[in-house]
Biopython code that builds the backbone (N, CA, C, O; Angstrom):
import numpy as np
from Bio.PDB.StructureBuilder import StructureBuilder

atoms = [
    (1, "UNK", "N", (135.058, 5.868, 58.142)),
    (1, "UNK", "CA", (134.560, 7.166, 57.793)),
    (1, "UNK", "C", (133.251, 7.376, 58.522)),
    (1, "UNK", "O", (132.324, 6.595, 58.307)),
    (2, "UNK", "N", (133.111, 8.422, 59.404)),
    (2, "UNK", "CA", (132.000, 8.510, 60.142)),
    (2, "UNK", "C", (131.516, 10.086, 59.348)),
    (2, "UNK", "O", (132.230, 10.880, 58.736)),
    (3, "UNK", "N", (130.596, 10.121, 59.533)),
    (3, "UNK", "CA", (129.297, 11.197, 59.593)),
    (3, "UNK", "C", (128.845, 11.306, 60.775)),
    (3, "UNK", "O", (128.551, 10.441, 61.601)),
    (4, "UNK", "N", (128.787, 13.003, 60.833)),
    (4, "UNK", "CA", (128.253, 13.485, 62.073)),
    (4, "UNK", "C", (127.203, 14.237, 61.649)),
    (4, "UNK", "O", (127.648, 15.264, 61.138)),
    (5, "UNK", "N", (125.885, 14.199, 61.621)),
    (5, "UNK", "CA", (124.578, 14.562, 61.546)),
    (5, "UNK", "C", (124.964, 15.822, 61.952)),
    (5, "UNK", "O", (125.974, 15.989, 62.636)),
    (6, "UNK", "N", (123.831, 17.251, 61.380)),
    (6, "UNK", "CA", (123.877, 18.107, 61.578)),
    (6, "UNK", "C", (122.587, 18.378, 62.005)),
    (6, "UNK", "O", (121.841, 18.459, 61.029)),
    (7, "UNK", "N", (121.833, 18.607, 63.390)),
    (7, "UNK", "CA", (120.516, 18.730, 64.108)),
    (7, "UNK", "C", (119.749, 19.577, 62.730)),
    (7, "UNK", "O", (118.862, 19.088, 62.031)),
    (8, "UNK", "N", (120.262, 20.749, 62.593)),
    (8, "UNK", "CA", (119.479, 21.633, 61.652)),
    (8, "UNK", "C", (118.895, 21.008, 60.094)),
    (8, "UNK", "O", (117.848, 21.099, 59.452)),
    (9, "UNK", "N", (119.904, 20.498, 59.964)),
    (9, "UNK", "CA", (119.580, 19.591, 58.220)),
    (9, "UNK", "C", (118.885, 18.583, 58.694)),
    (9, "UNK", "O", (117.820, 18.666, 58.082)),
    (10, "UNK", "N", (118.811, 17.503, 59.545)),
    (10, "UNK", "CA", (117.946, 16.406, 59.676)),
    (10, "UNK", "C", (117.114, 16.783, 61.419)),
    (10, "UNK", "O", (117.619, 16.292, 62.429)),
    (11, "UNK", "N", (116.314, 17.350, 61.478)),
    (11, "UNK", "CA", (115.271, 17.605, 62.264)),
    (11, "UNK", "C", (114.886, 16.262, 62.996)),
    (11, "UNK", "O", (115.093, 15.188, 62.432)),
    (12, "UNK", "N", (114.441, 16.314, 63.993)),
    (12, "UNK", "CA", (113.788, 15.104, 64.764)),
    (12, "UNK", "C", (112.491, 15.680, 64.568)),
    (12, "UNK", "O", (112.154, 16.862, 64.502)),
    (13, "UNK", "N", (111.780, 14.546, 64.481)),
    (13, "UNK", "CA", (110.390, 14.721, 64.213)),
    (13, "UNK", "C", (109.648, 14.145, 65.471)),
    (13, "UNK", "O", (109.681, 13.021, 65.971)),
    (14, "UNK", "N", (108.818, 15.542, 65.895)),
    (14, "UNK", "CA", (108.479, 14.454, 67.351)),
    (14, "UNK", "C", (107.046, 14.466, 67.407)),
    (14, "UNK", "O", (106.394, 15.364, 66.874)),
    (15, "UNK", "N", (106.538, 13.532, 68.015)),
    (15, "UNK", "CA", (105.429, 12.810, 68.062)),
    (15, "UNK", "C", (104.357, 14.273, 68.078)),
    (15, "UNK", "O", (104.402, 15.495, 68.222)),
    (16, "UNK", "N", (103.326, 13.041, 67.797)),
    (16, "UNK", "CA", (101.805, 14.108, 67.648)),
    (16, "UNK", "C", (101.233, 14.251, 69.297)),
    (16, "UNK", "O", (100.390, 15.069, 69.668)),
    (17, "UNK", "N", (101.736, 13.511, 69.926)),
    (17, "UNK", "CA", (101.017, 12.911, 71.261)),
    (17, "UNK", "C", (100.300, 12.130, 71.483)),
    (17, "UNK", "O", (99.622, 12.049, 72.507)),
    (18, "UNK", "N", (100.304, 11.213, 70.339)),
    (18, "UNK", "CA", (99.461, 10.190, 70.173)),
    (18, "UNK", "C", (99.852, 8.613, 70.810)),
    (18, "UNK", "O", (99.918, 7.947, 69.777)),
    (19, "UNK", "N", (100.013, 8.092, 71.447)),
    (19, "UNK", "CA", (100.628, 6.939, 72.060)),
    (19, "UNK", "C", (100.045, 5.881, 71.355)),
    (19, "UNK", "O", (98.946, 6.219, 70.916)),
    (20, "UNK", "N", (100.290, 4.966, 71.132)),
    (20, "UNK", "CA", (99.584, 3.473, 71.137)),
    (20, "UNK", "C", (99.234, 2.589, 72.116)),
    (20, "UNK", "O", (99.780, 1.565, 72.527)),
    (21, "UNK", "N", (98.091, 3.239, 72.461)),
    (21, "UNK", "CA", (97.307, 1.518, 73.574)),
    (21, "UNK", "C", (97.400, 0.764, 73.695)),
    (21, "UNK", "O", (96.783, 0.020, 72.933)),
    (22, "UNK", "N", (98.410, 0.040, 74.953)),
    (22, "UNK", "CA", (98.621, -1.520, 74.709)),
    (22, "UNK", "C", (98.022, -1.732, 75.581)),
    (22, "UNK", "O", (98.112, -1.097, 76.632)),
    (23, "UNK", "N", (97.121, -2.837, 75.347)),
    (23, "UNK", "CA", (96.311, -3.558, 76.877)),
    (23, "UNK", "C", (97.209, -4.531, 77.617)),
    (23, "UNK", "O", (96.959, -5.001, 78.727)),
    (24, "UNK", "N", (97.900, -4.692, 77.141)),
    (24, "UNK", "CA", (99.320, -5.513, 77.605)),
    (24, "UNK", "C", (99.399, -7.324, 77.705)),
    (24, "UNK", "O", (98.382, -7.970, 77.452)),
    (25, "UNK", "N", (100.441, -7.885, 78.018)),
    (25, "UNK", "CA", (99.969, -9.051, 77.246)),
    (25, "UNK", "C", (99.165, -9.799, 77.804)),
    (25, "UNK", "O", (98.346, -10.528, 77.244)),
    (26, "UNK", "N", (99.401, -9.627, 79.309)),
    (26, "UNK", "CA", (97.526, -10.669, 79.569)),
    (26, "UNK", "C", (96.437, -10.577, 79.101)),
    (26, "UNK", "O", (95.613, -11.472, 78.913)),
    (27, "UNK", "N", (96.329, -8.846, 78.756)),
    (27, "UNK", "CA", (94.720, -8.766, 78.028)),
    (27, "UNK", "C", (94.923, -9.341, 76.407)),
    (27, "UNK", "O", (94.054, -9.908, 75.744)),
    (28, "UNK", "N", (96.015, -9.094, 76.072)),
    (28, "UNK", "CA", (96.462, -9.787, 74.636)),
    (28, "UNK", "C", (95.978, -10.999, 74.462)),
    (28, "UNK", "O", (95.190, -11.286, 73.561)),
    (29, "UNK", "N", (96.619, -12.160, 75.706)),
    (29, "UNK", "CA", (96.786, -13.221, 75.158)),
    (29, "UNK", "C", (95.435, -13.871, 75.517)),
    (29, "UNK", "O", (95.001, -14.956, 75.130)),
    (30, "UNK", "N", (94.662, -12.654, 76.633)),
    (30, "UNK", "CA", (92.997, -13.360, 76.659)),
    (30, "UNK", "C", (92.021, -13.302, 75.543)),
    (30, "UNK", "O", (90.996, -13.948, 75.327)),
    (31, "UNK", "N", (92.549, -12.465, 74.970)),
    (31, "UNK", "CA", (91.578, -11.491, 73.832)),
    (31, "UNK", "C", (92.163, -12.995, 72.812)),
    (31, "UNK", "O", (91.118, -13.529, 72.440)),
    (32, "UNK", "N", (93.218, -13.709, 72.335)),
    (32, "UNK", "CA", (93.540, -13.995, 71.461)),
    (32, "UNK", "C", (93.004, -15.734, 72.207)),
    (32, "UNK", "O", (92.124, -16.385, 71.643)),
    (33, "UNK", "N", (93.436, -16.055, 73.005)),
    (33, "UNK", "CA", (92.620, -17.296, 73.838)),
    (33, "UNK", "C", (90.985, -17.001, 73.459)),
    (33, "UNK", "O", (90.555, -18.046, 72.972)),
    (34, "UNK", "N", (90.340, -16.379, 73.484)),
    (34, "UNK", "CA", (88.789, -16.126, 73.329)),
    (34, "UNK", "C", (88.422, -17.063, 72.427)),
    (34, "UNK", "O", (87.882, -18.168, 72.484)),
    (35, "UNK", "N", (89.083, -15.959, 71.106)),
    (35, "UNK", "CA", (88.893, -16.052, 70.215)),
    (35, "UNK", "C", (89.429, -17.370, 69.267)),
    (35, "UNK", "O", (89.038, -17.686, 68.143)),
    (36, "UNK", "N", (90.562, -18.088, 70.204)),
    (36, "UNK", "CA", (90.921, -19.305, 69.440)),
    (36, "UNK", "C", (89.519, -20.347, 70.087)),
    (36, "UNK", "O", (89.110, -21.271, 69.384)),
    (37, "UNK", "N", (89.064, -20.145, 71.075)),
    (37, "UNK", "CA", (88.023, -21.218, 71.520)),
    (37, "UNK", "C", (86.943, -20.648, 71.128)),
    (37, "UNK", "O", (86.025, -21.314, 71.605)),
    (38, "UNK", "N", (86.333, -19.385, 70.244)),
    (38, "UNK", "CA", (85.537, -19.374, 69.445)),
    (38, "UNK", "C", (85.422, -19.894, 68.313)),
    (38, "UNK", "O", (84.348, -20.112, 67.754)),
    (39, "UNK", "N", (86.784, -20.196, 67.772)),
    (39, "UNK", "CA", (86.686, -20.597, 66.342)),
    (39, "UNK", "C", (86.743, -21.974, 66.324)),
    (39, "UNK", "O", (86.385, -22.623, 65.340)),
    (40, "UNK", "N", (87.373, -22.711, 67.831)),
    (40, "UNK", "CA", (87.107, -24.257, 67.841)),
    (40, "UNK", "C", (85.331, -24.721, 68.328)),
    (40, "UNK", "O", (84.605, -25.450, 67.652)),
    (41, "UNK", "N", (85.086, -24.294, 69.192)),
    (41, "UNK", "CA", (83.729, -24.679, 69.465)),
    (41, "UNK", "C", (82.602, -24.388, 67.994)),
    (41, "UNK", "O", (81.518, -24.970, 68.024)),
    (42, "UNK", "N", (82.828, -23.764, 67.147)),
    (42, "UNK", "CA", (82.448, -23.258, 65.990)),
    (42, "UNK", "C", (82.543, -24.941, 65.371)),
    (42, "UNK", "O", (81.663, -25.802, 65.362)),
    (43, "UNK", "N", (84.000, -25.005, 64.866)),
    (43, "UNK", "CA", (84.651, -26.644, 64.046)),
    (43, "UNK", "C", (83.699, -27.252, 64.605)),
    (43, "UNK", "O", (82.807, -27.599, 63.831)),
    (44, "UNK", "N", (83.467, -27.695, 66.440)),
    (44, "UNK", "CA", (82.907, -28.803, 67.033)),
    (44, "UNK", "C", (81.709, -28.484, 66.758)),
    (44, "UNK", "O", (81.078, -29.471, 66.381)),
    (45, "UNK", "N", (81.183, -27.657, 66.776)),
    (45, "UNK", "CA", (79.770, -28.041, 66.496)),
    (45, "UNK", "C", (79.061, -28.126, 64.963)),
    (45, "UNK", "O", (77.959, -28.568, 64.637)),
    (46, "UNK", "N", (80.431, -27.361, 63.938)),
    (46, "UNK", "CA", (79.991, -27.518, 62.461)),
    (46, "UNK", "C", (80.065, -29.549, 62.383)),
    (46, "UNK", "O", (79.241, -30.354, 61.949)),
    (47, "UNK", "N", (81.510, -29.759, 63.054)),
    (47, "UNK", "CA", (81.431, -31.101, 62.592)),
    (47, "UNK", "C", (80.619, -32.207, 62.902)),
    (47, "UNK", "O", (80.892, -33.354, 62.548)),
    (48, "UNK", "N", (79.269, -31.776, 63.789)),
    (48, "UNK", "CA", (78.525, -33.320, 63.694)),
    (48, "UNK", "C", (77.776, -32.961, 62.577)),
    (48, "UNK", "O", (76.814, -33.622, 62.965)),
    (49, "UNK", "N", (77.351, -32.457, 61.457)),
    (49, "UNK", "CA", (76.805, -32.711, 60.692)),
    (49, "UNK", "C", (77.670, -34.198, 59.839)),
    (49, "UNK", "O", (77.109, -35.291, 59.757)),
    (50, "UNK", "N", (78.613, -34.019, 59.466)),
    (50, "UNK", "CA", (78.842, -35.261, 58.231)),
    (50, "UNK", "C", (79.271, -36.424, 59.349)),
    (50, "UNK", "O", (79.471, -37.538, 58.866)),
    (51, "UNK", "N", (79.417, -36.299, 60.643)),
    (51, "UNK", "CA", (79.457, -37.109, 61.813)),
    (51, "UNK", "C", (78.180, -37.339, 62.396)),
    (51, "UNK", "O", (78.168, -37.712, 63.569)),
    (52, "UNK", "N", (77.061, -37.181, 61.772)),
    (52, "UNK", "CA", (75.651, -37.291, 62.365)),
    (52, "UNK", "C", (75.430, -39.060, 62.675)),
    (52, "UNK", "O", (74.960, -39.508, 63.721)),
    (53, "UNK", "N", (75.852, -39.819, 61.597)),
    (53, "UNK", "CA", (75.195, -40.942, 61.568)),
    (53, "UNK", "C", (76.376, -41.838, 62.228)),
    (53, "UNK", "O", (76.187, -43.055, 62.240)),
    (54, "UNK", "N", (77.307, -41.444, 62.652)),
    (54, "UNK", "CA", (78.623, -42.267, 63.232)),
    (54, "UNK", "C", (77.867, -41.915, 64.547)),
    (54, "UNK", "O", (77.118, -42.775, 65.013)),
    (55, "UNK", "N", (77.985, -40.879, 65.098)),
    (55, "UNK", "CA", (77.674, -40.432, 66.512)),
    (55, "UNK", "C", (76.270, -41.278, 66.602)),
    (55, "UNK", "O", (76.265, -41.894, 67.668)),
    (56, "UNK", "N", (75.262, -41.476, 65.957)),
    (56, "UNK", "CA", (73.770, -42.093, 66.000)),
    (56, "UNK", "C", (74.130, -43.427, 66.639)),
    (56, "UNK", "O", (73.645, -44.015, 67.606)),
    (57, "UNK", "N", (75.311, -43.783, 65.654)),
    (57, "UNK", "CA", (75.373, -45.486, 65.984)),
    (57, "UNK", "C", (76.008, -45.211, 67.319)),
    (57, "UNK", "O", (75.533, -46.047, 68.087)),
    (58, "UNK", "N", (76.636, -44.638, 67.796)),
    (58, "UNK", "CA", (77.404, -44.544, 68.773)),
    (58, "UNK", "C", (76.697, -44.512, 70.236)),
    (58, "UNK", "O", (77.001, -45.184, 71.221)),
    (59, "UNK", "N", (75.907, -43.768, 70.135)),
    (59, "UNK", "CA", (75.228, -43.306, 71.036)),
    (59, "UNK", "C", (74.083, -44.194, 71.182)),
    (59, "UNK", "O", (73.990, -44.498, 72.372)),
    (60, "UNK", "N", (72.801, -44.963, 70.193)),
    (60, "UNK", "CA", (71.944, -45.679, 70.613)),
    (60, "UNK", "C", (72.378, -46.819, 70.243)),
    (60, "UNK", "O", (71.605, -47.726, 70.554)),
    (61, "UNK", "N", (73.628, -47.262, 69.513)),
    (61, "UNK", "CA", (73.499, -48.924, 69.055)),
    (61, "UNK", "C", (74.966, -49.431, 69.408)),
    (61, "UNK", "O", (75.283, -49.092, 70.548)),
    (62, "UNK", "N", (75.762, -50.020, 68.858)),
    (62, "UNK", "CA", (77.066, -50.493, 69.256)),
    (62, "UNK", "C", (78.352, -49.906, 69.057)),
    (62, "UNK", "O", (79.309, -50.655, 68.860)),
    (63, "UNK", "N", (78.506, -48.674, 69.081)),
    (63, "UNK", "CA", (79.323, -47.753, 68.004)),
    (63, "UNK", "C", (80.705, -47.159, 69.278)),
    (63, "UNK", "O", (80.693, -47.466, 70.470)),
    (64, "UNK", "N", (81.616, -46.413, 68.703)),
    (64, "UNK", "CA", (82.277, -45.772, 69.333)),
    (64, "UNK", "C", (81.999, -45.495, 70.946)),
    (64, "UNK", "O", (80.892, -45.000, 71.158)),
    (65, "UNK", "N", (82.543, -45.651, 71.721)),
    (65, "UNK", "CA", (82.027, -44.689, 73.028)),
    (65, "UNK", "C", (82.677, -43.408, 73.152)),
    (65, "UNK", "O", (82.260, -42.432, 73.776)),
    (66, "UNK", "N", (83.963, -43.539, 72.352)),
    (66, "UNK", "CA", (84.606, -42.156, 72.576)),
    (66, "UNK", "C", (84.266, -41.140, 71.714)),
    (66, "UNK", "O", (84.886, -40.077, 71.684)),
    (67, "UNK", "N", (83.111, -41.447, 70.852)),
    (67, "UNK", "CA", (82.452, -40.687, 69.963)),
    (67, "UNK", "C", (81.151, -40.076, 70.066)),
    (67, "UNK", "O", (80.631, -39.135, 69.466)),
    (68, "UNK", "N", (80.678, -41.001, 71.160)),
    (68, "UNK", "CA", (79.438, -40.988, 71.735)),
    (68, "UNK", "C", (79.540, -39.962, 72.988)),
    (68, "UNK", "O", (78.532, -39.441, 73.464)),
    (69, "UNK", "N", (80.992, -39.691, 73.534)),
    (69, "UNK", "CA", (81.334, -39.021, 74.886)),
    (69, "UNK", "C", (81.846, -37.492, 74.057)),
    (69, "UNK", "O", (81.826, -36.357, 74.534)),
    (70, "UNK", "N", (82.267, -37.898, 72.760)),
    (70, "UNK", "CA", (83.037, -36.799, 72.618)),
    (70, "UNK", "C", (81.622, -35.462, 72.066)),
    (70, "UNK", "O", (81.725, -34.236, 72.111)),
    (71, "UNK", "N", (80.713, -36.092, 71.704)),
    (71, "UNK", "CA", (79.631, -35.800, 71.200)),
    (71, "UNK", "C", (78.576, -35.145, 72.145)),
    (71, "UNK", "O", (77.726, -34.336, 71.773)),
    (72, "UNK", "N", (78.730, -35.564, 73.299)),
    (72, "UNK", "CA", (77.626, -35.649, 74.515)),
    (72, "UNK", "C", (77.286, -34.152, 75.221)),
    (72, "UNK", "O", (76.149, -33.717, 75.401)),
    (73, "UNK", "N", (78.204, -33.654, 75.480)),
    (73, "UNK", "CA", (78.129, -32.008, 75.697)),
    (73, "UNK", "C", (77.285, -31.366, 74.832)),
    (73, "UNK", "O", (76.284, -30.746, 75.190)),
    (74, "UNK", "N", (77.734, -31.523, 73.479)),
    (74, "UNK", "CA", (76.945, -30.598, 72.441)),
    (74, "UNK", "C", (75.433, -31.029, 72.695)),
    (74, "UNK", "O", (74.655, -30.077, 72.764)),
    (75, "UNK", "N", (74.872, -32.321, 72.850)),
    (75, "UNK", "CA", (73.802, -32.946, 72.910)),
    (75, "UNK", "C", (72.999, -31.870, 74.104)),
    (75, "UNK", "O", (71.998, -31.156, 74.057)),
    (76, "UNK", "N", (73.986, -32.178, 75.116)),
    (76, "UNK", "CA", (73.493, -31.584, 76.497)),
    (76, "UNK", "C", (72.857, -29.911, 76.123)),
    (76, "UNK", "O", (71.740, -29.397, 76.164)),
    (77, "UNK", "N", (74.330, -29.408, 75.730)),
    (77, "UNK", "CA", (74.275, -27.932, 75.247)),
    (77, "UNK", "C", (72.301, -27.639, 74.444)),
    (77, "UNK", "O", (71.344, -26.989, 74.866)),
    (78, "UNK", "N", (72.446, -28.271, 73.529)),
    (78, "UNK", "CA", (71.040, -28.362, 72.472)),
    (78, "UNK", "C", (70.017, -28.740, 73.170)),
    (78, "UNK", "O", (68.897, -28.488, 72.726)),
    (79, "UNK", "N", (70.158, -29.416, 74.397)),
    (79, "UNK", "CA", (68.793, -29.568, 75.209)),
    (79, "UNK", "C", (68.639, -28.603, 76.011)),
    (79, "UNK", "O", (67.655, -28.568, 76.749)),
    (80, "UNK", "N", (69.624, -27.595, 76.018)),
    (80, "UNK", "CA", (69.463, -26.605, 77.231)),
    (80, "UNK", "C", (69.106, -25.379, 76.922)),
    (80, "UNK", "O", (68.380, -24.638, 77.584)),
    (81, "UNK", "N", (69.828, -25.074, 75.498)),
    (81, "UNK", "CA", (69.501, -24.012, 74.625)),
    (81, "UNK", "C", (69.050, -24.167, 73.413)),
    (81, "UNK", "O", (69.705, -24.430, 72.404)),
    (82, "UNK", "N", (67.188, -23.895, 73.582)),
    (82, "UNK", "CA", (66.557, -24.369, 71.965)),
    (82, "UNK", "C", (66.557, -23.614, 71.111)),
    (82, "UNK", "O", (65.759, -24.003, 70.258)),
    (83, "UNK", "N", (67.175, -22.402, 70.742)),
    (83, "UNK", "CA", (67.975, -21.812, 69.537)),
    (83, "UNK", "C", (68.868, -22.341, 69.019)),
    (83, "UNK", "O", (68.895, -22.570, 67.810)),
    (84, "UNK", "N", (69.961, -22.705, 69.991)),
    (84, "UNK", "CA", (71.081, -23.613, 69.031)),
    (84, "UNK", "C", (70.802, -25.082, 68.584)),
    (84, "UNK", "O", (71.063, -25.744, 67.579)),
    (85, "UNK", "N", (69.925, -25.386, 70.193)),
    (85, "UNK", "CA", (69.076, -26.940, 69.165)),
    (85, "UNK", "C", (68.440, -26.927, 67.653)),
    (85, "UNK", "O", (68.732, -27.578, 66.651)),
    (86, "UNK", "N", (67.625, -26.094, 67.857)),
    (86, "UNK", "CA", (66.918, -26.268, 66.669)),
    (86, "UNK", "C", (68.245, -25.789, 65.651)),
    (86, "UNK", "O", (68.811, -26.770, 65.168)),
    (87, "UNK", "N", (68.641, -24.898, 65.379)),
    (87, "UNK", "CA", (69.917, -24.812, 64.480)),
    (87, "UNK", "C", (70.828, -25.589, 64.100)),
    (87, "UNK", "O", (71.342, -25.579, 62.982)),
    (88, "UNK", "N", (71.185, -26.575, 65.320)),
    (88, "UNK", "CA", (72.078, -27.933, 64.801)),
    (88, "UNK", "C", (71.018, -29.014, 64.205)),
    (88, "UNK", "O", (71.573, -29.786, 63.422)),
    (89, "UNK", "N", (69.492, -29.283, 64.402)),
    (89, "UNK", "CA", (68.746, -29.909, 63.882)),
    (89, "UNK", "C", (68.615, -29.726, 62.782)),
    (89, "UNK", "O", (68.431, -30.717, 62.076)),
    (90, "UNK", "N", (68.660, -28.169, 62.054)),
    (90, "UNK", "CA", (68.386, -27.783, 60.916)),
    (90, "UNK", "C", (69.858, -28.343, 59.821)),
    (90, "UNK", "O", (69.909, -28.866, 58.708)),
    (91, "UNK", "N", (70.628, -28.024, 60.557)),
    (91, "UNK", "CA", (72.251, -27.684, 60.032)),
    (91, "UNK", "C", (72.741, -29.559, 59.641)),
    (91, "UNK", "O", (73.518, -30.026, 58.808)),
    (92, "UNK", "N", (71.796, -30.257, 60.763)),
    (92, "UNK", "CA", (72.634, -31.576, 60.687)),
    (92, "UNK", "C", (71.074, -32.863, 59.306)),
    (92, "UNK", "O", (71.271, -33.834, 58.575)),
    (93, "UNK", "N", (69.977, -32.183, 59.602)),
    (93, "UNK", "CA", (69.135, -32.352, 58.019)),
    (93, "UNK", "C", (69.728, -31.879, 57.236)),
    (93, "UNK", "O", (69.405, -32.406, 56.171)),
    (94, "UNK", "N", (70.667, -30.940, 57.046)),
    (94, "UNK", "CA", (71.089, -30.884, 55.162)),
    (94, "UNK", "C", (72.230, -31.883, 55.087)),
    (94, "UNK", "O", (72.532, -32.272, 53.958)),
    (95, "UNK", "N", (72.947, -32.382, 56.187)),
    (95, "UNK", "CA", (74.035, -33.249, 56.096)),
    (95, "UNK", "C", (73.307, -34.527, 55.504)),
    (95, "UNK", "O", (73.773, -34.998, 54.466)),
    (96, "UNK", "N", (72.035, -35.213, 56.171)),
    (96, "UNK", "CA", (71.262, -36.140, 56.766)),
    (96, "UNK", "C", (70.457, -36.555, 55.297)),
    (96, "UNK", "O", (70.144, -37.733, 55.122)),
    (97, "UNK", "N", (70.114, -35.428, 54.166)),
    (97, "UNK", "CA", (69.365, -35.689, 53.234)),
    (97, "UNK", "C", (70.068, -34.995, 51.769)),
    (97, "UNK", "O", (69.495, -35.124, 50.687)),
]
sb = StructureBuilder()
sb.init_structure("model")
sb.init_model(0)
sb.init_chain("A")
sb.init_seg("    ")
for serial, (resi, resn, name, xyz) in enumerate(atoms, 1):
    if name == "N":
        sb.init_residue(resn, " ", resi, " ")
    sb.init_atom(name, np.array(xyz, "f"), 0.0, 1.0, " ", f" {name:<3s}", serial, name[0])
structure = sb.get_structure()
């Protein structure tokens, strides 16, 4: 049993002229890449606080090296930029005391 639509009783409804903007998927998947290595470099640098005193041993006494390497950038980073230094100094004393 088929139905045949009648144009007059069910109207097409046509657009406002409004399109939807797609930046398409390279700008997609950069926009969404950004933002996943914003929210990891975020983790890496929240996590040396309760990793403060593992990385310590690591780095001046007999400890990990791959903890001491994995650590070493951020170190670098904080000597280069003394806003975020001092902020991980601050951030890694409330871990520390």
């Amino acid at each position: 049993m088929s139905t045949v639509t009648d144009p007059e009783k069910n109207p097409v409804v046509e657009d406002s002229g409004k399109e939807e903007e797609s930046t398409g998927w390279l700008a997609d998947y950069l926009i969404a890449s950004t933002e996943q290595m914003i929210i990891l470099f975020g983790l890496y640098v929240f996590s040396i606080g309760p990793m403060y005193w593992i990385w310590l041993g690591a780095k001046y006494v007999d400890g990990s090296y791959y903890v001491a390497a994995f650590y070493e950038p951020l170190w670098v980073l904080c000597g280069m930029i003394p806003f975020l230094g001092d902020w991980v100094n601050w951030y890694v004393r409330l871990w520390i005391f």
